[in-house]
PADREN-241414 format. One line per 10 residues: number of its first residue (from 1); their letters; for each residue x negated, z negated, y negated of C-alpha. Coordinates in Angstrom, 2 decimals, always signed. Layout:
<atoms>
NUM> A> X/Z/Y  ... .
</atoms>
This chain:
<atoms>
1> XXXXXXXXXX> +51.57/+6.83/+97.47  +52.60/+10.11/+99.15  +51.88/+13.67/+97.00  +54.99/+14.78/+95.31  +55.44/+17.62/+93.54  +56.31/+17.39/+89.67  +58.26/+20.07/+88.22  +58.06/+20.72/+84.19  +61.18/+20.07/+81.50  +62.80/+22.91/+80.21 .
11> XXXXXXXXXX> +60.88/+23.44/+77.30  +57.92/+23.38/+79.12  +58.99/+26.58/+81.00  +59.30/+28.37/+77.95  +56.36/+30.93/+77.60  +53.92/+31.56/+74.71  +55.09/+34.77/+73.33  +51.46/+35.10/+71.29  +49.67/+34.81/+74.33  +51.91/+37.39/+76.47 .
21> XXXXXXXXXX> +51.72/+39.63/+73.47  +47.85/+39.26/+74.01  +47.30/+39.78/+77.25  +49.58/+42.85/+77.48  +48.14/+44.47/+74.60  +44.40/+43.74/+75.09  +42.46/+46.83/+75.85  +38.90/+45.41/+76.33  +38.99/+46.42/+79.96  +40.26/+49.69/+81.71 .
31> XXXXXXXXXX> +41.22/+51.32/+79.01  +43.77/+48.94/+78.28  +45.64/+49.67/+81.28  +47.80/+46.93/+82.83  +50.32/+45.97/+85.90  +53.05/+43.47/+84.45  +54.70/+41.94/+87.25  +57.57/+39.60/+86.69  +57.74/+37.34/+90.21  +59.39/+34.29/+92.04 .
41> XXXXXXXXXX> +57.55/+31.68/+92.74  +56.56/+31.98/+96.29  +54.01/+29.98/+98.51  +52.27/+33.21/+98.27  +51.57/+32.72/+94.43  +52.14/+29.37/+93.73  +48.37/+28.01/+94.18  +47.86/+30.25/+90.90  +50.30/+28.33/+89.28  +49.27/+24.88/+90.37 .
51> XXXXXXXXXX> +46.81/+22.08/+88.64  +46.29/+19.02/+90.62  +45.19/+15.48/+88.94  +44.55/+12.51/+89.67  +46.64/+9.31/+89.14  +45.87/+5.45/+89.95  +48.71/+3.92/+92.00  +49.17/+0.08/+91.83  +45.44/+0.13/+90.01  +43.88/+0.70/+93.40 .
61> XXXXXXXXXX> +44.52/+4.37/+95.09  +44.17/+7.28/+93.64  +47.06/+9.43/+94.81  +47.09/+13.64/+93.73  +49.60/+14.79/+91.79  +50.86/+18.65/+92.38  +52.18/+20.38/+88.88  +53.45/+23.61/+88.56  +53.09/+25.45/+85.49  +55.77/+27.72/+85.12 .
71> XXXXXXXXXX> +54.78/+29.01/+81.44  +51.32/+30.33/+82.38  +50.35/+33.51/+82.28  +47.76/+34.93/+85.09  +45.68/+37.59/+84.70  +43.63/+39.21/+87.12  +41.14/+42.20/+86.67  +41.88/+44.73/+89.85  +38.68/+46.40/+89.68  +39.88/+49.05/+92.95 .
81> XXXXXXXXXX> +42.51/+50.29/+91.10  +41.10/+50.05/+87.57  +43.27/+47.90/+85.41  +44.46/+44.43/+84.59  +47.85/+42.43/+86.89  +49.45/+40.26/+84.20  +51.99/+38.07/+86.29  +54.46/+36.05/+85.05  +57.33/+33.74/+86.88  +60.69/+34.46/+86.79 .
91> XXXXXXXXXX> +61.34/+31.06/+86.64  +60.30/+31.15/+83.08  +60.42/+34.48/+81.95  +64.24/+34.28/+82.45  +64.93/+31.30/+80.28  +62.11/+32.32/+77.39  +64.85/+35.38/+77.60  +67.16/+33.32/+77.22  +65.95/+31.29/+74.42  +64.64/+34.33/+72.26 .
101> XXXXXXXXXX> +68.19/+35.64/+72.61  +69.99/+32.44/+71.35  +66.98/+32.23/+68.28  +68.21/+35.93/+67.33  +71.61/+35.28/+67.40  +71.57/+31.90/+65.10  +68.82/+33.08/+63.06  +68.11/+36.58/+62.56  +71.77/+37.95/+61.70  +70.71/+39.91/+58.43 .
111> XXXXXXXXXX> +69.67/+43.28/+58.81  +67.20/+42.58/+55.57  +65.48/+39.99/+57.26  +64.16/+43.13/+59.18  +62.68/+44.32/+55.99  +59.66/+42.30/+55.86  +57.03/+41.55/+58.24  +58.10/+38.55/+60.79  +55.70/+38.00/+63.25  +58.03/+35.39/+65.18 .
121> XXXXXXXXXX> +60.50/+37.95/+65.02  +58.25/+41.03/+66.00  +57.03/+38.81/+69.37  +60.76/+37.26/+70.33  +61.52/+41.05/+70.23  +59.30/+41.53/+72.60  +60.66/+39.20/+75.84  +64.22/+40.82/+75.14  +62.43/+44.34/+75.44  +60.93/+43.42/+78.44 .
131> XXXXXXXXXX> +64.37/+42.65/+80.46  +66.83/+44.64/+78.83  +64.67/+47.20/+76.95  +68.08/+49.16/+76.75  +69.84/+46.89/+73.87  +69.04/+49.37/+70.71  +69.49/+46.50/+68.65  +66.50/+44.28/+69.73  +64.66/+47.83/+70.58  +65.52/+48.85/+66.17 .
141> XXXXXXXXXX> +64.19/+45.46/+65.41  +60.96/+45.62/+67.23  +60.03/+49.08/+65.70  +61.10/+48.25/+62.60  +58.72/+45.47/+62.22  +56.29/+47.51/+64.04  +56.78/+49.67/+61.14  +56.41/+47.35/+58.52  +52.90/+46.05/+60.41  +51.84/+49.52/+61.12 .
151> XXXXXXXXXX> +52.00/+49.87/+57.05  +49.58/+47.29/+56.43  +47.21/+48.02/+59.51  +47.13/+51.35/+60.91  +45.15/+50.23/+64.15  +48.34/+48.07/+64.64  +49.32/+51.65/+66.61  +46.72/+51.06/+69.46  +48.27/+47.28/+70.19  +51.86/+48.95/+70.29 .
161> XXXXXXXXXX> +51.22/+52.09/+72.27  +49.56/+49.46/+74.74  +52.57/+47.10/+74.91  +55.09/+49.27/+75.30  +52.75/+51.24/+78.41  +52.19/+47.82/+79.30  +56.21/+48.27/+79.91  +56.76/+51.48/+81.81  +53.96/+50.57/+83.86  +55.99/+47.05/+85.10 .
171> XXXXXXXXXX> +57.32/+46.23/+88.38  +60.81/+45.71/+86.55  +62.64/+49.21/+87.74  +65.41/+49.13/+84.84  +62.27/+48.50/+82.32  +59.74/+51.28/+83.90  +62.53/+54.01/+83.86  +63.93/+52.91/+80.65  +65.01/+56.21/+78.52  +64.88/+53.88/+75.50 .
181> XXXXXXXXXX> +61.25/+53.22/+75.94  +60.23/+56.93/+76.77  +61.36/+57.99/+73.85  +59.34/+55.34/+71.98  +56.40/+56.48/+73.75  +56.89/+59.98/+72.64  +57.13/+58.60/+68.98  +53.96/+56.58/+68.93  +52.02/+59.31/+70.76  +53.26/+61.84/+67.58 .
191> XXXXXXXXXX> +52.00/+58.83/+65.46  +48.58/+58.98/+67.48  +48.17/+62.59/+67.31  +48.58/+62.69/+63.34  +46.06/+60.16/+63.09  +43.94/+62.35/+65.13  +44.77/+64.41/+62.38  +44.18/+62.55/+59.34  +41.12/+61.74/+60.43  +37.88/+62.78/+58.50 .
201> XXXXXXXXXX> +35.55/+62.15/+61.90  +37.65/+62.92/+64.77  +35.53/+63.45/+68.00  +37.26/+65.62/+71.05  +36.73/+62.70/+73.13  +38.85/+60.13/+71.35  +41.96/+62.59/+71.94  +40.85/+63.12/+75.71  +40.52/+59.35/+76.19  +44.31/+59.27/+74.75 .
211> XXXXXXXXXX> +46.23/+61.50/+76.66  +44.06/+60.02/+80.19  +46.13/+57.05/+79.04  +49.40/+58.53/+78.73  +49.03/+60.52/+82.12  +47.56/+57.42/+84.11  +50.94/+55.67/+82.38  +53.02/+58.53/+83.45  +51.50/+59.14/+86.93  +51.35/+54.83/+87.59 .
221> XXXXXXXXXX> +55.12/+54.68/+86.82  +56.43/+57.44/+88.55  +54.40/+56.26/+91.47  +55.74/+52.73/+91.31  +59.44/+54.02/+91.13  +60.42/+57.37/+92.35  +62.73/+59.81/+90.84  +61.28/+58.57/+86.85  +63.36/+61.37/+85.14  +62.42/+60.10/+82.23 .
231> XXXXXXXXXX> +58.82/+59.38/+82.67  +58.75/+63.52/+83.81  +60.02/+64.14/+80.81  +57.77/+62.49/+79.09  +54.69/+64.47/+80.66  +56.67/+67.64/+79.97  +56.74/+66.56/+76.14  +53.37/+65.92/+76.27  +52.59/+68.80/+77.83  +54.57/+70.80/+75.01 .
241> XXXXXXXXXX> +53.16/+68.68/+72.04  +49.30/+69.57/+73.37  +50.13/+73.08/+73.38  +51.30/+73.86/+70.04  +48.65/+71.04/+68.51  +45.85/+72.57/+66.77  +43.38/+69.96/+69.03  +43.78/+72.37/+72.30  +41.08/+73.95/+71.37  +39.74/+76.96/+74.12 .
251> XXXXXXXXXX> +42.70/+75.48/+76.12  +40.51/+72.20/+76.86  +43.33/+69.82/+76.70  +44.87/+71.65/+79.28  +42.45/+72.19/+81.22  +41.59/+68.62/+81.53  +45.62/+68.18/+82.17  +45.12/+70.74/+85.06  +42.13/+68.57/+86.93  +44.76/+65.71/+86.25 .
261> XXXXXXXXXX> +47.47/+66.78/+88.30  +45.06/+68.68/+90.41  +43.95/+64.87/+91.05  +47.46/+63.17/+91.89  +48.84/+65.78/+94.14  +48.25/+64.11/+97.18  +50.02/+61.31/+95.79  +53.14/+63.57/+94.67  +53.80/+65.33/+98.51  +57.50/+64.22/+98.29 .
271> XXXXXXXXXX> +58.37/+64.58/+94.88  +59.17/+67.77/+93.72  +59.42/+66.72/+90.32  +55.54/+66.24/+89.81  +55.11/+69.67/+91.08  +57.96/+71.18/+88.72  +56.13/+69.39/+85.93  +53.08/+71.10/+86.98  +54.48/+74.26/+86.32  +55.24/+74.09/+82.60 .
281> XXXXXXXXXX> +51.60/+73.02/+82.86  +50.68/+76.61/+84.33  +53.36/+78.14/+82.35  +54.43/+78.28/+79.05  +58.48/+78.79/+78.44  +58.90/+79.09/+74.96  +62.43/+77.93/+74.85  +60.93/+74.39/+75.83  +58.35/+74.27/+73.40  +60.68/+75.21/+70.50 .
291> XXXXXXXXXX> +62.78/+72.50/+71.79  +60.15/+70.18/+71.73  +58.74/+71.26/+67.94  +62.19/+71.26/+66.45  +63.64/+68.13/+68.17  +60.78/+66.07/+67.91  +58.29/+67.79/+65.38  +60.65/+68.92/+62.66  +59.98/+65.42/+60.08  +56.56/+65.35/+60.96 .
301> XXXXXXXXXX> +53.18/+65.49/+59.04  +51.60/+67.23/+62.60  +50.00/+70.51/+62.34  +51.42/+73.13/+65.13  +52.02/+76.39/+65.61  +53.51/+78.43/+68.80  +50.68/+80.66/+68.49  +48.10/+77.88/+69.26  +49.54/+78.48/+73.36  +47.26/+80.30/+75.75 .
311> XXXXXXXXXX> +47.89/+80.63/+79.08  +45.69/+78.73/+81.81  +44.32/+80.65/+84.58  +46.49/+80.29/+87.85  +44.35/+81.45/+90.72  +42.37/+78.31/+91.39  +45.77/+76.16/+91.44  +46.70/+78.60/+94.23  +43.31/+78.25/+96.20  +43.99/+74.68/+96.23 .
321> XXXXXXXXXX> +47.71/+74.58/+97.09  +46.22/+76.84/+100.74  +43.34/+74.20/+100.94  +46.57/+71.63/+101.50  +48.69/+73.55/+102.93  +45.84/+74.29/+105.95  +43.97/+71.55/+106.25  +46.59/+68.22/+106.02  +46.93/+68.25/+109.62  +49.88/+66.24/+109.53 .
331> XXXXXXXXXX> +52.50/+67.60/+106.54  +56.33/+66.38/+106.70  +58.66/+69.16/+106.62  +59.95/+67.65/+103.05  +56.24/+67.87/+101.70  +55.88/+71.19/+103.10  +58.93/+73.12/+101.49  +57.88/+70.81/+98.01  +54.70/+72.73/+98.62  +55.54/+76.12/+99.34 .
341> XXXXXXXXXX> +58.53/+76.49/+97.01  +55.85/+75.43/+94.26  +54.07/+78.21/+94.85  +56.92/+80.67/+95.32  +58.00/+78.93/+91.82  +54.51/+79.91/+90.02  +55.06/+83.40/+91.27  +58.08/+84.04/+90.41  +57.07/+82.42/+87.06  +54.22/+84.80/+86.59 .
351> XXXXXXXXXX> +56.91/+88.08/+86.74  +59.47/+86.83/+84.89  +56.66/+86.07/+81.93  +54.89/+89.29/+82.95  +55.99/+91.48/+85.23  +56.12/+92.15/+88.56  +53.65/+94.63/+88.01  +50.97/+92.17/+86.90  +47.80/+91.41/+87.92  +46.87/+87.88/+86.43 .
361> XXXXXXXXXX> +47.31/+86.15/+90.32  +45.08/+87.75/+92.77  +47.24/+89.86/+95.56  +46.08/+88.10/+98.16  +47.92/+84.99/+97.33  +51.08/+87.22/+97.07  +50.40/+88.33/+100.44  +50.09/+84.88/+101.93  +52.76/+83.15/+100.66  +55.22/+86.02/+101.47 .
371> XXXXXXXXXX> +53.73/+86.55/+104.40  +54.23/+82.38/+104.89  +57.84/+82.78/+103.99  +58.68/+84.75/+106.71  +57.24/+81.80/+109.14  +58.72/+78.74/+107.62  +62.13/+78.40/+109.84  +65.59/+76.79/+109.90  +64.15/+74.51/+112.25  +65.15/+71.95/+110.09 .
381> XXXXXXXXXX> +68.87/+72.57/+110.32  +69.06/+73.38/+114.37  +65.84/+70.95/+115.32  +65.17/+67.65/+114.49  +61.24/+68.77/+113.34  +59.28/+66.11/+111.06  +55.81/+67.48/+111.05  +53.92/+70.91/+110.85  +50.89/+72.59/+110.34  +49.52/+75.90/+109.93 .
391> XXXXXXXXXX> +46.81/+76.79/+112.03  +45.09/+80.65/+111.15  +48.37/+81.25/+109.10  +50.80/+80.81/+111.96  +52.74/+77.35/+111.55  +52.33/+75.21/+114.70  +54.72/+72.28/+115.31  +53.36/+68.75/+115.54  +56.31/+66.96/+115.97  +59.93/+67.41/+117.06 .
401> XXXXXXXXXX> +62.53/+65.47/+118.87  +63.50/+67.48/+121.96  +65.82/+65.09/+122.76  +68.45/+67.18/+120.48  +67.83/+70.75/+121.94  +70.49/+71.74/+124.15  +68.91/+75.11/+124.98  +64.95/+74.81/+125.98  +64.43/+78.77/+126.33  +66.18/+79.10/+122.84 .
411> XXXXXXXXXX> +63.72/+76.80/+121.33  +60.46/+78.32/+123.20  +61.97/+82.26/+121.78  +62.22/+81.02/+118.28  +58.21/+79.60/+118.38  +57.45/+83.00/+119.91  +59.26/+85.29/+117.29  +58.60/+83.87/+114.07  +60.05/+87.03/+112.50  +63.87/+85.85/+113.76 .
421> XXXXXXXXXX> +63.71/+82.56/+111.35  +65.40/+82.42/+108.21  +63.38/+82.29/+104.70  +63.55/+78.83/+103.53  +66.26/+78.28/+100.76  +64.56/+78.08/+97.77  +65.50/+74.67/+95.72  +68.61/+75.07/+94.08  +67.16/+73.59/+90.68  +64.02/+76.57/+90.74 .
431> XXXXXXXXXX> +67.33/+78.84/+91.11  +68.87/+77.22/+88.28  +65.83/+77.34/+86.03  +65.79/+80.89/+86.97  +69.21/+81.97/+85.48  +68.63/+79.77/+82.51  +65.44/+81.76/+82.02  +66.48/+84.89/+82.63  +69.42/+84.02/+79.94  +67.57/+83.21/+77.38 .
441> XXXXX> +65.31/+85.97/+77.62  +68.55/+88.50/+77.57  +69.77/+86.37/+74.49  +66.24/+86.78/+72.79  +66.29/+90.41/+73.21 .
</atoms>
């Protein structure tokens, strides 16, 4: 008898929401860090998802049978990039959806039902969360009975905080850069940090090993799916809430942020939104961190105070950004500007919180990166140019396509007279933060 391939009922398909629950939530290994990656089956995957047995045909032969198990749940400890894949078929995960959805809708109709602790109903929650994690309904129910848990176990925080990073950190784009679960995120970590609080032994480490979670979440989703507005603001809040927190003691919490994104900028070339980020790091606008204790802050038990901000040292950041700037030999234009208009950014931070006249960055990074502005061209807009470097301060193409230059002598004059480009425009959204700051501080005084 041939091998044939024998495909499970319906019911068989649907998946365990205990054990998902478990495996998303366990945080044995890495830190608790995970990869949740909803897939077809392919021929790539399906060996994972395979058992073979053996069955007697007409008493005699022994013939192997081929059965897919769609409900099972992989795991698989990625030891190079430090966390655990937890991979589930879309073949399953989409009617387990489907099922949880019908189970809600026949049995869970009563908003009191939501007012005691329903496991079943905490974990079928949980699948709907995971494909349409905007529905505020299903989201209200799953923190309400988080809730309700949290009130009888107060380490049921950890197993929460894990799911939902569990979540942002998917390969689902609608679930990573869900606003829904951001702002979840940004209640639990509030819930973290007055535990922190409340508790009698409290070690520095415990809060450092916290927020390495929520940047490695951050940093992981943002890298997985670009322009994660919401997973930048995020940091931003976290930024603010460490600030004003009465655990940033001799700025170390920020400090260890700095290393962080000192870490990840290599990873961040073409998204100006890690560097922007960066700067409330470096800076502190106290419009934003009102924002942040009033909107967020103003029903809680948390200690803070706007006098708990000092500001972090900028010099080294600046010594680094010249360290890129000179010695990636092979910068795209895009990464470039990011770059420079970074720094121009933390400059022109720097006066507008101290003055021109101050002396807190070291005059000879003013000097090179005005001197720098006066090199970087309009290329761009009259030259098809991809890829620079700077060479003793003096930027040196790598890469253009000549094939759009009309005039060869014009191009050869503007490599030789550097001082005939034009300044590179400096982003439009650094120009807007700049009137918005320079409101606010005319509406303060």
């Amino acid at each position: 008898m041939a091998d044939f391939l024998q495909t499970n009922s319906a019911k068989s398909r649907l998946i365990d929401l205990q054990e998902l629950f478990n495996a998303l939530t366990d945080s044995t290994k890495y830190n608790g860090a995970k990869y949740l990656q909803v897939l077809p089956l392919s021929d790539e995957i399906k060996p994972f998802f395979t058992s073979n047995s053996s069955i007697t045909s007409g008493g005699n032969d022994n013939d192997k049978r081929e059965t897919i198990e769609f409900n099972k749940i992989l795991t698989y400890d990625n030891e190079d990039q430090g966390l655990t894949e937890v991979i589930v078929l879309k073949e399953s995960i989409i009617p387990t959806f489907a099922n949880s959805f019908k189970l809600f809708k026949e049995k869970y109709t009563d908003d009191e039902d939501n007012l005691v602790i329903d496991k079943k109903r905490y974990l079928t929650s949980l699948i709907v969360l995971i494909l349409t994690p905007e529905d505020h309904k299903f989201l209200n129910i799953h923190f309400e009975q988080f809730e309700l848990n949290y009130g009888k176990d107060s380490n049921f925080s950890k197993s929460e905080i894990t799911l939902i990073i569990s979540l942002l950190t998917s390969n689902l784009p609608k679930t990573n850069k869900s606003s829904s679960l951001w702002e979840v995120l940004k209640r639990l970590t509030i819930l973290k940090f007055q535990e922190f609080q409340d508790s009698i032994a409290n070690p520095q480490s415990h809060i450092i090993q916290f927020i390495d979670t929520l940047t490695s979440c951050v940093f992981k989703s943002c890298k997985l799916h670009s322009r994660n507005y919401y997973g930048w603001s995020f940091m931003r809040f976290l930024i603010n809430l460490i600030k004003i927190s009465q655990f940033n003691k001799d700025n170390n919490l920020i400090k260890f942020l700095n290393l962080k994104f000192n870490d990840q900028k290599f990873e961040f070339l073409n998204d100006f939104s890690f560097f922007d980020t960066f700067s409330k790091l470096l800076f502190n606008d106290l419009s934003d961190l009102k924002f942040t204790q009033m909107n967020y802050l103003k029903d809680s038990k948390l200690k803070v105070s706007l006098n708990n901000v000092v500001q972090i040292n900028t010099n080294s950041v600046f010594d680094q950004l010249i360290d890129l700037l000179e010695t990636n030999n092979n910068l795209r234009l895009n990464s470039f500007s990011i770059l420079f208009n970074f720094s121009i950014m933390l400059i022109k931070l720097n006066e507008l919180t101290y003055g021109e006249e101050d002396k807190r960055i070291n005059q000879y990074y003013l000097n090179y990166f005005r001197d720098l502005q006066f090199q970087i061209s309009d290329f761009k807009s009259r030259y098809d140019i991809s890829e620079f470097k700077l060479i003793n301060n003096e930027l040196n193409i790598i890469y253009c396509d000549y094939t759009g230059i009309k005039n060869i002598n014009e191009f050869n004059n503007d490599l030789n007279f550097k001082n005939q480009l034009k300044m590179i425009e400096i982003n439009l959204k650094i120009l807007n933060f700049y009137s918005i700051y320079n409101n606010n501080n005319n509406n303060n005084n």
